[in-house]
C-alpha positions as CSV (number, residue, x, y, z in Angstrom):
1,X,173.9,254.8,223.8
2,X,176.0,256.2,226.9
3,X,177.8,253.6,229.3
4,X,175.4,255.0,231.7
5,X,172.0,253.8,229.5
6,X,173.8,250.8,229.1
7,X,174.5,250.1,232.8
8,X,170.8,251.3,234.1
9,X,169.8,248.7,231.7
10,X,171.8,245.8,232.5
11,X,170.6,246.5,236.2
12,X,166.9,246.3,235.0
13,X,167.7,243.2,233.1
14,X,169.4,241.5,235.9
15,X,166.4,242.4,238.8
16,X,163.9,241.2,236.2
17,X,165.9,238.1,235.9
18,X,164.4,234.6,237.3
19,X,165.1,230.9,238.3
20,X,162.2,228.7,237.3
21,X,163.1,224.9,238.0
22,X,166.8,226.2,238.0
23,X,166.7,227.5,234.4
24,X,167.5,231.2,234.3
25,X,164.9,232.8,232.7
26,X,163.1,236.4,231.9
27,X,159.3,237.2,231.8
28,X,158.5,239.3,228.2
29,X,156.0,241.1,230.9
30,X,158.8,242.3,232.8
31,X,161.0,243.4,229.6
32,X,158.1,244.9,227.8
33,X,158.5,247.7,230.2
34,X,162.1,247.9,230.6
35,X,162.6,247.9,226.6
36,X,159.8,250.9,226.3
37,X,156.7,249.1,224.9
38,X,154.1,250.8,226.7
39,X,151.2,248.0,224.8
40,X,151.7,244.5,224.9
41,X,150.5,244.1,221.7
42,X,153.5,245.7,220.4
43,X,155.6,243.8,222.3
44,X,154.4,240.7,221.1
45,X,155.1,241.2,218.0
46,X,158.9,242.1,218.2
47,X,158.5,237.9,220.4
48,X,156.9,236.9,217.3
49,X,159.9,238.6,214.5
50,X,162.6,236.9,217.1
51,X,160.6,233.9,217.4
52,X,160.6,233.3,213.5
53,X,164.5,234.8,213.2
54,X,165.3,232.1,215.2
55,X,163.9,229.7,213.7
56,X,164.9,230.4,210.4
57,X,168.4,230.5,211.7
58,X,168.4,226.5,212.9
59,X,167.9,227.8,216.4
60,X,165.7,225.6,218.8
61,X,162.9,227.9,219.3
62,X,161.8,226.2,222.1
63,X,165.0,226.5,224.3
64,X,164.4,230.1,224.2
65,X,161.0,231.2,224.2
66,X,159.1,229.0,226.7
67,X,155.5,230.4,226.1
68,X,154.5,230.5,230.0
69,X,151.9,232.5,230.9
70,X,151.1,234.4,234.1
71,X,147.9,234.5,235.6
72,X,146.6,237.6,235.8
73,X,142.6,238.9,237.0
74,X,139.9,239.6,235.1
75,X,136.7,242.1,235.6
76,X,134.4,239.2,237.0
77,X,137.2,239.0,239.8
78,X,138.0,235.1,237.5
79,X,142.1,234.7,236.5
80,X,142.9,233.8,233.3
């Protein structure tokens, strides 16, 4: 990967970055795109592999992937 690629990315990553209750934080909605993964599907499962890496390796799961959702619209105009 060129210093370039690498740079453009650390950029994305740090706009998509958040503060939620003062814990830095990134949504996997926001670095599905900026990794490539046009379907979510896909995406998920690459959370999934890292989720059970992690945990395999002793590492609290939970400090790391939070599992919050955003809200997002439906057809009938509902948000689920």
């Amino acid at each position: 990967m060129k210093k370039e690629q690498i740079q453009q990315l650390f950029t994305q990553f740090e706009n998509a970055r958040q503060q939620v209750e003062g814990i830095e934080c990134w949504s996997a909605r926001d670095l599905q795109g900026i990794l490539g993964y046009a379907k979510w599907d896909n995406f998920f499962k690459v959370i999934e592999k890292a989720r059970i890496a992690a945990e395999s390796s002793g590492i609290p799961v939970a400090d790391h992937f939070a599992g919050v959702g955003k809200m997002g619209p439906l057809g009938s105009g509902a948000e689920r």
